[in-house]
TORPADO-128819 format. One record per residue: residue number from 1; residue in one letter; x, y, z of N, C-alpha, C in turn. Coordinates in steps of 0.2 Angstrom, whole numbers. Example, Ala and Ser with C-alpha at 12.3 -4.5 7.8 and 13.67 -1.06 7.14 Angstrom:
2
+-----+------+-------+-------+-------+-------+-------+-------+-------+-------+-------+
| seq | type |  n_xx |  n_yy |  n_zz | ca_xx | ca_yy | ca_zz |  c_xx |  c_yy |  c_zz |
+-----+------+-------+-------+-------+-------+-------+-------+-------+-------+-------+
|   1 |    a |    66 |   -28 |    39 |    62 |   -22 |    39 |    66 |   -16 |    39 |
|   2 |    s |    64 |   -11 |    35 |    68 |    -5 |    36 |    64 |     0 |    39 |
+-----+------+-------+-------+-------+-------+-------+-------+-------+-------+-------+
***
This chain:
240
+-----+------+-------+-------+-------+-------+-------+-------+-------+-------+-------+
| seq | type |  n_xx |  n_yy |  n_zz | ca_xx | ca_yy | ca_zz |  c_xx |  c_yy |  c_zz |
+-----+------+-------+-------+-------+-------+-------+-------+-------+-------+-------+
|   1 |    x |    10 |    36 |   -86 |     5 |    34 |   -81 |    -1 |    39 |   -81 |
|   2 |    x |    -6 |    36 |   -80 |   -12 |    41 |   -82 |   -16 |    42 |   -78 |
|   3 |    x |   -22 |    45 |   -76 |   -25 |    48 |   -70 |   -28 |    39 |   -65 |
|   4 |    x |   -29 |    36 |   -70 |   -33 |    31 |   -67 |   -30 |    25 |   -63 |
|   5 |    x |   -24 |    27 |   -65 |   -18 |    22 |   -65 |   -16 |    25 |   -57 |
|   6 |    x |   -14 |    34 |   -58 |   -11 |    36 |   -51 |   -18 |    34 |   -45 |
|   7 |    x |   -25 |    35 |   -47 |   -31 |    34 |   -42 |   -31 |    27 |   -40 |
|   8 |    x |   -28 |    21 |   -44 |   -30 |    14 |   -41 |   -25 |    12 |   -37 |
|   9 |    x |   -18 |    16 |   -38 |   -12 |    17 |   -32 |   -11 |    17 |   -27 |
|  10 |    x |   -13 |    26 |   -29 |   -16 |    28 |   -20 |   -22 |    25 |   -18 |
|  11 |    x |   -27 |    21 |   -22 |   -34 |    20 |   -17 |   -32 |    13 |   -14 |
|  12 |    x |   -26 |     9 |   -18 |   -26 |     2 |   -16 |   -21 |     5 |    -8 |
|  13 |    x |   -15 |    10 |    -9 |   -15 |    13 |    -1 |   -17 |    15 |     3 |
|  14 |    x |   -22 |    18 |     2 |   -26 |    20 |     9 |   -30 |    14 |    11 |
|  15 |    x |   -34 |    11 |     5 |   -37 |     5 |     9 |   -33 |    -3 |    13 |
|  16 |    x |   -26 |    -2 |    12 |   -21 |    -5 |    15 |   -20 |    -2 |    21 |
|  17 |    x |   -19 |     4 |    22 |   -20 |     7 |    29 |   -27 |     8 |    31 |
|  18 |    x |   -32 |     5 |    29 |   -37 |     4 |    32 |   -40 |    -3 |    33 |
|  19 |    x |   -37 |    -9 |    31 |   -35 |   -14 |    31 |   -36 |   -17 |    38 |
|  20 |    x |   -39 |   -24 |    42 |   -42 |   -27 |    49 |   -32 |   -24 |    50 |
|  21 |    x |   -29 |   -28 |    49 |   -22 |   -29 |    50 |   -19 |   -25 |    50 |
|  22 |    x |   -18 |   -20 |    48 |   -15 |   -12 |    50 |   -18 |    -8 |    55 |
|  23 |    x |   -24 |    -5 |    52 |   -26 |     0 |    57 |   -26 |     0 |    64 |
|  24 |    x |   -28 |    -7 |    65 |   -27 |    -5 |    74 |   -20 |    -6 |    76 |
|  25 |    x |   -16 |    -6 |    74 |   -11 |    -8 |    75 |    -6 |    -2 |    74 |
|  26 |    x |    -8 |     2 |    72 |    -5 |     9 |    69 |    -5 |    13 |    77 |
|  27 |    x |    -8 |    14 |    81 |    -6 |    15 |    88 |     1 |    14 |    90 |
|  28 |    x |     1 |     6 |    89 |     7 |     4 |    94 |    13 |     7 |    90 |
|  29 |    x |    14 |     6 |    83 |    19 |     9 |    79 |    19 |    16 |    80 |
|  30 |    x |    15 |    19 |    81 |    16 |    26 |    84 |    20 |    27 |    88 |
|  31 |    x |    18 |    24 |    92 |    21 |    24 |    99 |    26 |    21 |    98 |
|  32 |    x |    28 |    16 |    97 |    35 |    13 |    97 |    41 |    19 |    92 |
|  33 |    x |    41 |    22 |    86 |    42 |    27 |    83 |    45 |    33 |    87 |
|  34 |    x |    40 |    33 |    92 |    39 |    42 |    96 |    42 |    39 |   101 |
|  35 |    x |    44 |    35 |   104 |    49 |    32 |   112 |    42 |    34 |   117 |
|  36 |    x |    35 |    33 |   116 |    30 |    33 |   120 |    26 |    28 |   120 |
|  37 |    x |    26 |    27 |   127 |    23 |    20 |   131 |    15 |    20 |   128 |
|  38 |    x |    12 |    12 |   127 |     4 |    12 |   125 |     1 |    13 |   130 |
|  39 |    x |     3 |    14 |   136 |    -3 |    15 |   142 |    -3 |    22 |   141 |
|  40 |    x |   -11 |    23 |   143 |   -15 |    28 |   145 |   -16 |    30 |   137 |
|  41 |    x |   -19 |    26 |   131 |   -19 |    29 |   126 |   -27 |    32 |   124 |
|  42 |    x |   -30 |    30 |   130 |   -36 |    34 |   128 |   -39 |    40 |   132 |
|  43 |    x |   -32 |    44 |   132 |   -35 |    51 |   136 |   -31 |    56 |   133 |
|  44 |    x |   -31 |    61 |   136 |   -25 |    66 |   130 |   -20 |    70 |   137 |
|  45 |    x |   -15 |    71 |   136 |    -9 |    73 |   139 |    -3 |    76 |   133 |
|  46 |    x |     1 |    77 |   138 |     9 |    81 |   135 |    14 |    75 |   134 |
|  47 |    x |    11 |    70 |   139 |    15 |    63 |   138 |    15 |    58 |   133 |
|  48 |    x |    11 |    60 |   127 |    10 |    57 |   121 |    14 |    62 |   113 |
|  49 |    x |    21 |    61 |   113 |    26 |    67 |   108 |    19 |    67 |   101 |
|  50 |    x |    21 |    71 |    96 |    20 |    68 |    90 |    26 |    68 |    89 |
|  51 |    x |    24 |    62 |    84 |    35 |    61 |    83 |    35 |    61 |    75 |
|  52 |    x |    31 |    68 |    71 |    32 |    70 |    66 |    38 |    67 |    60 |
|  53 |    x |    42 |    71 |    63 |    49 |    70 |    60 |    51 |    63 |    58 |
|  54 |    x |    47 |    59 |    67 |    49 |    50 |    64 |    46 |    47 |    61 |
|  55 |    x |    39 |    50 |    60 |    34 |    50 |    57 |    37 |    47 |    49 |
|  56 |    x |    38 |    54 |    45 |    41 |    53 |    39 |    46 |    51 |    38 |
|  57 |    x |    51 |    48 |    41 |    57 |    45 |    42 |    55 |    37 |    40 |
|  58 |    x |    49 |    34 |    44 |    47 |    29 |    45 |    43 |    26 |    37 |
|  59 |    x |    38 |    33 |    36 |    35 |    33 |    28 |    39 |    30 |    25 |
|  60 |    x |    46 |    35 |    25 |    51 |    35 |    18 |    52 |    28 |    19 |
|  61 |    x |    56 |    27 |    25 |    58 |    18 |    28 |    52 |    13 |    21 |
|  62 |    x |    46 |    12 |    24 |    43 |     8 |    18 |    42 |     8 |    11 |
|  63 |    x |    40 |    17 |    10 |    42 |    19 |     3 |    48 |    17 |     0 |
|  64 |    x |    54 |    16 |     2 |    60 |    15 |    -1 |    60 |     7 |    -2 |
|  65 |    x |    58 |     1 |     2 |    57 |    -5 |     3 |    51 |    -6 |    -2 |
|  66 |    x |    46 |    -3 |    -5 |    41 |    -4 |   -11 |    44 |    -3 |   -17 |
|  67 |    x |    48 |     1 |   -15 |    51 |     5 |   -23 |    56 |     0 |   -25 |
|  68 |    x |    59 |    -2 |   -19 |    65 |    -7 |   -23 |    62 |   -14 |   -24 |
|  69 |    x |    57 |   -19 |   -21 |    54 |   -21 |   -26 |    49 |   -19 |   -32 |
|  70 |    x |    46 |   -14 |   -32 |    44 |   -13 |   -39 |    50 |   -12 |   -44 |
|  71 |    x |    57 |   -10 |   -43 |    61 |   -12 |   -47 |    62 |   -19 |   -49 |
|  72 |    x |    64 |   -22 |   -44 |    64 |   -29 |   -44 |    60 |   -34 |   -49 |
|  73 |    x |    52 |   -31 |   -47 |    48 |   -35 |   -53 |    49 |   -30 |   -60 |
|  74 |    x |    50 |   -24 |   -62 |    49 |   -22 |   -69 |    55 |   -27 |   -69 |
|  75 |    x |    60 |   -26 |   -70 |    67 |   -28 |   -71 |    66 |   -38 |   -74 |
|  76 |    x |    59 |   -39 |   -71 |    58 |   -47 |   -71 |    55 |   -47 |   -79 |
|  77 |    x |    50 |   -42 |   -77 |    44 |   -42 |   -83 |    48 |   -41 |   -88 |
|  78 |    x |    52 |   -36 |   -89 |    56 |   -34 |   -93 |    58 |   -39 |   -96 |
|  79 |    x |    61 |   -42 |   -94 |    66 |   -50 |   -96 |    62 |   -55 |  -100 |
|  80 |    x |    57 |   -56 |   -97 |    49 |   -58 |  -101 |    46 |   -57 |  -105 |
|  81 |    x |    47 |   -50 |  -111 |    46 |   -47 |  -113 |    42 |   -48 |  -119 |
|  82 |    x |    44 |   -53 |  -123 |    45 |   -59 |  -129 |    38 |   -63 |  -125 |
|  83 |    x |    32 |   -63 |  -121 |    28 |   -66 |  -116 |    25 |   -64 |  -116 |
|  84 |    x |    21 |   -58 |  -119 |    19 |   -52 |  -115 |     9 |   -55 |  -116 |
|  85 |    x |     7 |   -61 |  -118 |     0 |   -61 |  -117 |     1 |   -66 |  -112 |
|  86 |    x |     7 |   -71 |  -111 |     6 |   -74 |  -104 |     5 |   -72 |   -99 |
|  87 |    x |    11 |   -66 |   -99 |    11 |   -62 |   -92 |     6 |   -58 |   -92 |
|  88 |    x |     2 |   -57 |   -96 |    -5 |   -52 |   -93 |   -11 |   -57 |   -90 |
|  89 |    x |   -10 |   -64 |   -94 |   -17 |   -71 |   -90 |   -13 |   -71 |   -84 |
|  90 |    x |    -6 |   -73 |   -83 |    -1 |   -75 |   -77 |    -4 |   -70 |   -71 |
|  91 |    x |    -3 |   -62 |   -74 |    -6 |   -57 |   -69 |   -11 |   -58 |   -66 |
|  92 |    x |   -17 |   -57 |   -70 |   -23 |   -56 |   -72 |   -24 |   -60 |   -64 |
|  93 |    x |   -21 |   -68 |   -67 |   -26 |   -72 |   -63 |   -21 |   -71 |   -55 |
|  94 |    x |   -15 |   -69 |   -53 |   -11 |   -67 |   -48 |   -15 |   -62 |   -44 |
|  95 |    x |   -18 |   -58 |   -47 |   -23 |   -52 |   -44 |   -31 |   -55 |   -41 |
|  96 |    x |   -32 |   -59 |   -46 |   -39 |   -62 |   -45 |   -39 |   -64 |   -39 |
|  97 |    x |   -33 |   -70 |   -39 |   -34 |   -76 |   -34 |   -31 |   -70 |   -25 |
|  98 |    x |   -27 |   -67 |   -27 |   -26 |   -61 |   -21 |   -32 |   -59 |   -19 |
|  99 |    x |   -35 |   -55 |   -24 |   -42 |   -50 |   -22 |   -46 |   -55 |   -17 |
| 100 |    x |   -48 |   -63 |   -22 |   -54 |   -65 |   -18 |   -51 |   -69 |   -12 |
| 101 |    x |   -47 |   -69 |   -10 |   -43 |   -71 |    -4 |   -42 |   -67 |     3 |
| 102 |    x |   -42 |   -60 |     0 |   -44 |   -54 |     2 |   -53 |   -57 |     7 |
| 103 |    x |   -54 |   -59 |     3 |   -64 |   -57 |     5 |   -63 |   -62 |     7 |
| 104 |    x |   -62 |   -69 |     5 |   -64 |   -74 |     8 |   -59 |   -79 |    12 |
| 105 |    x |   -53 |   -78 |    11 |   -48 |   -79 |    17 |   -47 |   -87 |    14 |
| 106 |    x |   -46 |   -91 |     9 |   -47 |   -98 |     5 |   -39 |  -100 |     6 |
| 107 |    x |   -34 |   -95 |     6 |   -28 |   -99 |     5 |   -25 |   -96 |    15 |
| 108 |    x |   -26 |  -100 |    14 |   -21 |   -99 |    23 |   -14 |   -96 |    23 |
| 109 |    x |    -9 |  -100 |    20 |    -4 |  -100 |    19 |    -2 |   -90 |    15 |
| 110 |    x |    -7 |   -87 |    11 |    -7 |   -82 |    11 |    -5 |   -76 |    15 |
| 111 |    x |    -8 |   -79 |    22 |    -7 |   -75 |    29 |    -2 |   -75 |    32 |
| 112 |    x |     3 |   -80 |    28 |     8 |   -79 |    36 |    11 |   -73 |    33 |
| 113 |    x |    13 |   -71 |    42 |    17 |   -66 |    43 |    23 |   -64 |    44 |
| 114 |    x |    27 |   -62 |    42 |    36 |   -60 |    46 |    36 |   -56 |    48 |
| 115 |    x |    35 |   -55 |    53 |    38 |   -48 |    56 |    46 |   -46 |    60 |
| 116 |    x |    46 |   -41 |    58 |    54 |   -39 |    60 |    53 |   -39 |    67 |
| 117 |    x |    55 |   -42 |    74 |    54 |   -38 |    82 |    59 |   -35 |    80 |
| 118 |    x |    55 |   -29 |    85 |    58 |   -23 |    88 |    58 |   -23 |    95 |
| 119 |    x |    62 |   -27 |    96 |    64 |   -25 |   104 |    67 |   -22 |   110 |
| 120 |    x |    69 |   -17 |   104 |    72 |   -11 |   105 |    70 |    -5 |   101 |
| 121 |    x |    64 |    -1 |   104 |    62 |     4 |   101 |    69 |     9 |    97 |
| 122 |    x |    66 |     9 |    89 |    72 |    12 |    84 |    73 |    19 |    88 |
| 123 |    x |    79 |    23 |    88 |    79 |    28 |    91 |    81 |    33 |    85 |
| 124 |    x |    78 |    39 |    85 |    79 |    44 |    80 |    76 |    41 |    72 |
| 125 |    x |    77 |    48 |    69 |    76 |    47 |    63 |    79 |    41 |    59 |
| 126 |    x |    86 |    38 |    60 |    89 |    32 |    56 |    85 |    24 |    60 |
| 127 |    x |    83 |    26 |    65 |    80 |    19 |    68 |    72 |    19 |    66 |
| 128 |    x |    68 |    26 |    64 |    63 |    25 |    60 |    62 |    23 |    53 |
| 129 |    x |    68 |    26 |    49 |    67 |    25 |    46 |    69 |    15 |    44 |
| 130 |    x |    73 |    14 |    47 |    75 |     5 |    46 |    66 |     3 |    49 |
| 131 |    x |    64 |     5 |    54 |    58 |     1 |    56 |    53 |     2 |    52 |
| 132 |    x |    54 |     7 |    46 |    48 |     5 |    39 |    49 |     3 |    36 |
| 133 |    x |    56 |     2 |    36 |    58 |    -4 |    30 |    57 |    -9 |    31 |
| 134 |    x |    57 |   -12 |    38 |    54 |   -19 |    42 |    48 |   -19 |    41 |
| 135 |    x |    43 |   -14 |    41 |    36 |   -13 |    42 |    35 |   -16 |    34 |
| 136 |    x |    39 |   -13 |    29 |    36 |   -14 |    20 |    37 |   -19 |    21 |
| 137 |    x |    45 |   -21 |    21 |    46 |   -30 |    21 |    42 |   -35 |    23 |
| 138 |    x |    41 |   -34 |    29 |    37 |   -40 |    32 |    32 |   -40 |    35 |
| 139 |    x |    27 |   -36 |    33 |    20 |   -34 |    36 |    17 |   -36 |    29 |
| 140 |    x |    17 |   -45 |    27 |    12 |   -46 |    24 |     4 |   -48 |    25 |
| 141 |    x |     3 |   -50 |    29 |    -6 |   -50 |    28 |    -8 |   -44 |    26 |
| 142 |    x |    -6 |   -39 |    29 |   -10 |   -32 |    30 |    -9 |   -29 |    23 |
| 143 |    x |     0 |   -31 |    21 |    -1 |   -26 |    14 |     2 |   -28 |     8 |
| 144 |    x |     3 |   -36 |    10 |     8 |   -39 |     6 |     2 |   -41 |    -1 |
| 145 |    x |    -5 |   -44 |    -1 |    -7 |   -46 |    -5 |   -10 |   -37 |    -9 |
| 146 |    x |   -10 |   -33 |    -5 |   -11 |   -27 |   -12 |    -7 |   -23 |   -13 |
| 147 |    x |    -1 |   -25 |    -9 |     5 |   -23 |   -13 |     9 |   -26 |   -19 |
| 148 |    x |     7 |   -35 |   -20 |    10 |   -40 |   -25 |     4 |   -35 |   -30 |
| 149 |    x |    -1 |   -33 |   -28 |    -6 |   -34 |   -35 |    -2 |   -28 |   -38 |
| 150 |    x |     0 |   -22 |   -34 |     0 |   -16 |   -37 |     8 |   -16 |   -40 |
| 151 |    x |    12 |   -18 |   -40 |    19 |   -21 |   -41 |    18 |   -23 |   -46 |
| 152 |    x |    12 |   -32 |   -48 |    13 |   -35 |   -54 |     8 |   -32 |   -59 |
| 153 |    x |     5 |   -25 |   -56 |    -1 |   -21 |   -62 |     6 |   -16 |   -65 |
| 154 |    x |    11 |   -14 |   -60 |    16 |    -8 |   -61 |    18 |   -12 |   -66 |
| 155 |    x |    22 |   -15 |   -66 |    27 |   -20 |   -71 |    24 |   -22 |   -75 |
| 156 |    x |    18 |   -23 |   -76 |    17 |   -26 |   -83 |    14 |   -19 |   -86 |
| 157 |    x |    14 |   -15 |   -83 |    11 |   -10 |   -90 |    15 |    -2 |   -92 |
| 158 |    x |    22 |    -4 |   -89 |    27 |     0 |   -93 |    35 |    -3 |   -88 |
| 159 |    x |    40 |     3 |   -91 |    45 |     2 |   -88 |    48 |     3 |   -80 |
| 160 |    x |    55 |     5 |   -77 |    55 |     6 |   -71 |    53 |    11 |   -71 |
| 161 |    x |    53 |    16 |   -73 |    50 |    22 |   -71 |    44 |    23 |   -69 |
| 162 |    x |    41 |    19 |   -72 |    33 |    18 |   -72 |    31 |    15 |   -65 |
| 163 |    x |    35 |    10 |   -63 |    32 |     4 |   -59 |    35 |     8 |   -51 |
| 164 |    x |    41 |    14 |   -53 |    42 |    18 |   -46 |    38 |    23 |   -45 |
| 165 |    x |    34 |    25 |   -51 |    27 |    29 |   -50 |    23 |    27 |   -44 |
| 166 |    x |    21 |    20 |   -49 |    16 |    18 |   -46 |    16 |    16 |   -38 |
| 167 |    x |    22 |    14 |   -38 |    22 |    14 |   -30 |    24 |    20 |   -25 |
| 168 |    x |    26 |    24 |   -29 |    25 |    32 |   -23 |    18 |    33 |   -20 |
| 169 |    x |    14 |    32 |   -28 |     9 |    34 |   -26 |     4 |    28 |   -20 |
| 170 |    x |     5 |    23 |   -22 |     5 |    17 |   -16 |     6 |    21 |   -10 |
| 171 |    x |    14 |    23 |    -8 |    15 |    24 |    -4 |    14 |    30 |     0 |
| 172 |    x |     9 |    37 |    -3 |     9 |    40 |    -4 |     0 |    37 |    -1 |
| 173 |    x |    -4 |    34 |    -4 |   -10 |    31 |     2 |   -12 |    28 |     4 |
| 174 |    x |    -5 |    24 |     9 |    -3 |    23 |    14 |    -1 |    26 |    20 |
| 175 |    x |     4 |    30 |    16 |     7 |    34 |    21 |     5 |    41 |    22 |
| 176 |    x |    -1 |    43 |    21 |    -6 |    52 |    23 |    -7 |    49 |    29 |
| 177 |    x |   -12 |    44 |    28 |   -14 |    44 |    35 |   -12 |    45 |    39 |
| 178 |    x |    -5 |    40 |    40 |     0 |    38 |    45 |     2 |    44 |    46 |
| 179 |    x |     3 |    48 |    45 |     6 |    55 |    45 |     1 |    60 |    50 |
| 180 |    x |    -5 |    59 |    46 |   -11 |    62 |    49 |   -10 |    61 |    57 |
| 181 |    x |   -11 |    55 |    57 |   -12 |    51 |    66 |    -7 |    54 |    68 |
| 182 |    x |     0 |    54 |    66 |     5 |    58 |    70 |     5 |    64 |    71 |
| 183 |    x |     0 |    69 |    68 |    -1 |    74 |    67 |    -5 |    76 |    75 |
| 184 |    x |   -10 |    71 |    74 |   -17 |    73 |    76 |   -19 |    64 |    81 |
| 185 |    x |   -14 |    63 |    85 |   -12 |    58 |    90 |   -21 |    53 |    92 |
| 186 |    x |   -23 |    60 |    97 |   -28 |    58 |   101 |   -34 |    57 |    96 |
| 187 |    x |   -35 |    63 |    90 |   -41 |    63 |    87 |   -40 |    55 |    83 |
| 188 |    x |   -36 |    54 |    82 |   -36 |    46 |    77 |   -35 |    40 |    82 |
| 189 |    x |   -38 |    41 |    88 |   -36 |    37 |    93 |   -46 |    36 |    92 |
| 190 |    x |   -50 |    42 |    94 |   -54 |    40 |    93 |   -59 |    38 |    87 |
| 191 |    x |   -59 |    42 |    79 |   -58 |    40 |    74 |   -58 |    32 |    72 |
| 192 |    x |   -52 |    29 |    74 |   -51 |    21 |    72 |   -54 |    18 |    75 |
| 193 |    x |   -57 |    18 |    83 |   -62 |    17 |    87 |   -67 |    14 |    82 |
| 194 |    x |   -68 |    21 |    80 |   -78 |    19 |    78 |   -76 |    17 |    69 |
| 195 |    x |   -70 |    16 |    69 |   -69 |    12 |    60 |   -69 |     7 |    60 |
| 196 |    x |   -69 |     4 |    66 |   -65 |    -3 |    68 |   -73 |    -8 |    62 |
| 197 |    x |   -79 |    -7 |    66 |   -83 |   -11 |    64 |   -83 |    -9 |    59 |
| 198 |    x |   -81 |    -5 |    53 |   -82 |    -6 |    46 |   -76 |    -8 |    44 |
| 199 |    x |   -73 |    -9 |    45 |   -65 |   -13 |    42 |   -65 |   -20 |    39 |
| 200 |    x |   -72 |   -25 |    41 |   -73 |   -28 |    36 |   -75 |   -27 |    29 |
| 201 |    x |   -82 |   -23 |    30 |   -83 |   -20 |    22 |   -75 |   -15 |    19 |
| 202 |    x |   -71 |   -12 |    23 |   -65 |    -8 |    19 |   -60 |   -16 |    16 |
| 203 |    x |   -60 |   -19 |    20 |   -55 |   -28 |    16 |   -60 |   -29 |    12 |
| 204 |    x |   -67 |   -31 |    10 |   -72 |   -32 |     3 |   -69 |   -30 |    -2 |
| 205 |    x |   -71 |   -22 |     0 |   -70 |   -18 |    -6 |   -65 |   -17 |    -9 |
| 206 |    x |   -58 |   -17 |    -5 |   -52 |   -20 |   -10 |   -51 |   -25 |   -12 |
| 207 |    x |   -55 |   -31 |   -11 |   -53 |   -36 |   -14 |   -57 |   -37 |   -21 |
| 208 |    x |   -63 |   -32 |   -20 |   -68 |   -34 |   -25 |   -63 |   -29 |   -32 |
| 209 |    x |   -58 |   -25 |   -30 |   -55 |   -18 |   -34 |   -50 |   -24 |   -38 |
| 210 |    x |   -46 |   -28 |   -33 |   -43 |   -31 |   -35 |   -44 |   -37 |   -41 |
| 211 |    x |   -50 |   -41 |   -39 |   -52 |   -45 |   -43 |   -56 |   -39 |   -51 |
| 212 |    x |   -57 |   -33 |   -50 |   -60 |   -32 |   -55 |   -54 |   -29 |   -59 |
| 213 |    x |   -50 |   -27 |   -55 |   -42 |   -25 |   -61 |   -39 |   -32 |   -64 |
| 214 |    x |   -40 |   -38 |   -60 |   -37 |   -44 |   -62 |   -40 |   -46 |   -70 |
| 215 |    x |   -46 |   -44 |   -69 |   -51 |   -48 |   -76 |   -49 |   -43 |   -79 |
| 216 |    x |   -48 |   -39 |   -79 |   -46 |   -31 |   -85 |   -38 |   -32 |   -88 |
| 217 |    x |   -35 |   -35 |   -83 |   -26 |   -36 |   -84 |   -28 |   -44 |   -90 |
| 218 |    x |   -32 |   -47 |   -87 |   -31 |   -54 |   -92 |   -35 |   -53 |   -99 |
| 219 |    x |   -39 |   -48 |   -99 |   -45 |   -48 |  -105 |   -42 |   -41 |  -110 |
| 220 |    x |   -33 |   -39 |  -107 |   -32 |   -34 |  -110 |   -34 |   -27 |  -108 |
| 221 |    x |   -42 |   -27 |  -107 |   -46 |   -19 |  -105 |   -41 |   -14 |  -103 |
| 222 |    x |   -37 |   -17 |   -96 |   -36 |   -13 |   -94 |   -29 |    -7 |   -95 |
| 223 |    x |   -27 |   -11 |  -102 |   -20 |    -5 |  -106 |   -27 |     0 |  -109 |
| 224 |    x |   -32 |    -5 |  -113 |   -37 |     0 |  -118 |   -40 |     5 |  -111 |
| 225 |    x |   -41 |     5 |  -107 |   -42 |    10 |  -102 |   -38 |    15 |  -103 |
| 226 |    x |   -33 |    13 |  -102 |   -26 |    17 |   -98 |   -26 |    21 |  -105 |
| 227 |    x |   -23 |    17 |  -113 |   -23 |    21 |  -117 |   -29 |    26 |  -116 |
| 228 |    x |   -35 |    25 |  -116 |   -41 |    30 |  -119 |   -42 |    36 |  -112 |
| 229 |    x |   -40 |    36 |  -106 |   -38 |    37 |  -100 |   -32 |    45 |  -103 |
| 230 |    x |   -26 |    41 |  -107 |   -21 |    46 |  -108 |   -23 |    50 |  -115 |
| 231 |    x |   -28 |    48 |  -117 |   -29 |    51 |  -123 |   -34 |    58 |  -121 |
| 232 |    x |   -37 |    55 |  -115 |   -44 |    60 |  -115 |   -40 |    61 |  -108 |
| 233 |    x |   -40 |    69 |  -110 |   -38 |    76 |  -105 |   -41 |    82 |  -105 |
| 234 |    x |   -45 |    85 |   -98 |   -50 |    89 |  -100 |   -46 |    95 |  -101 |
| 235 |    x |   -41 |    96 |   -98 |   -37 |   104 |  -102 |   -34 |   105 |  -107 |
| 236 |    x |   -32 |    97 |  -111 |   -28 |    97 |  -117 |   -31 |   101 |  -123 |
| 237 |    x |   -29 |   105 |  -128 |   -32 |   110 |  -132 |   -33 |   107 |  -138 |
| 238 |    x |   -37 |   109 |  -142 |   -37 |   103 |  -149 |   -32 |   106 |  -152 |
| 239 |    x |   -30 |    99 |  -159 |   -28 |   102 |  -161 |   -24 |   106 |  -168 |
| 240 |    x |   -22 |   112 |  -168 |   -24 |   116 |  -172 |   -24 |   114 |  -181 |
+-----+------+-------+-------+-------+-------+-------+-------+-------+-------+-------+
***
């Protein structure tokens, strides 16, 4: 996996966590996380824990639910192997048709949602950690369609190892921020405030990332990338 590879990861993570359908929403999972009520969320007190520890409990929770479908799909692709120009148009245009759906919202049916209830705030670190694994699973509008892309970009461009990569790093920016806000409660309280109205252009931009990986995965480019990517390294020595 190669620099450009681990940077379209994490950016398709953070833009997920910057996402209409996340971001505001990362309050309430806060707070349900930390066993602390959403009233009075816009002032600061002792009565708001950080709930650090549930924090990362909850990260890993999603991370672990990413990882084991990215095994899922290598393990597919792999099987398909004997395929391998279908499965890059198959890709290509899987990415494409996500990306502009992204911007322009054409398929309805992309958006539904499952969500896990929690009707009983998880308690401790094993109740966090299950409530990310709900959050990965069924928190599709928000993360499902750039998490299918980065899965079927993992899988088709090496083996499991590769496609666990790619999703750490996924979930890796995804889960700074979130960690961040838990760190730092009230300043991301007001921070998300004033992102709100750019959160249209942050869904564009991913969609525009996604549809320009899509036409790269179908026209090939984007292995000749990755190889020419792994070949040029600015500290590697020539050689002798």
């Amino acid at each position: 996996m190669n620099e450009i590879s681990i940077f379209l990861a994490f950016s398709a993570g953070l833009l997920t966590f910057l996402s209409p359908c996340v971001l505001p929403l990362i309050p309430s999972w806060l707070c349900v996380i930390g066993g602390s009520p959403m009233s009075g969320t816009s002032g600061t007190g002792d009565n708001r824990p950080k709930p650090v520890a549930r924090t990362i409990s909850f990260i890993l929770g999603f991370s672990t639910a990413f990882i084991i479908l990215s095994i899922v799909f290598s393990v597919t692709f792999n099987l398909m192997g004997g395929m391998f120009r279908f499965i890059n148009i198959v890709s290509g245009l899987i990415v494409i048709i996500l990306g502009l759906n992204i911007i322009f919202n054409f398929f309805a049916f992309l958006n539904f949602e499952k969500r896990f209830s929690l009707k009983n705030k998880p308690k401790g670190i094993t109740g966090a950690f299950l409530a990310g694994g709900a959050f990965g699973a069924g928190w599709t509008p928000g993360v499902g369609p750039v998490l299918t892309s980065i899965l079927v970009l993992a899988a088709q461009n090496g083996g499991i190892p590769s496609a666990v990569f790619y999703l750490l790093f996924f979930s890796a920016g995804l889960g700074l921020p979130f960690l961040l806000a838990a760190f730092s409660f009230d300043a991301f309280i007001r921070i998300s405030v004033k992102l709100r109205r750019f959160l249209p252009g942050f869904q564009r931009v991913c969609g525009v990332l996604l549809v320009l990986i899509g036409v790269l995965i179908i026209s090939g480019r984007y292995q000749e990338l990755s190889a020419l990517a792994a070949r040029w390294q600015p500290f590697s020595s020539p050689a002798l």
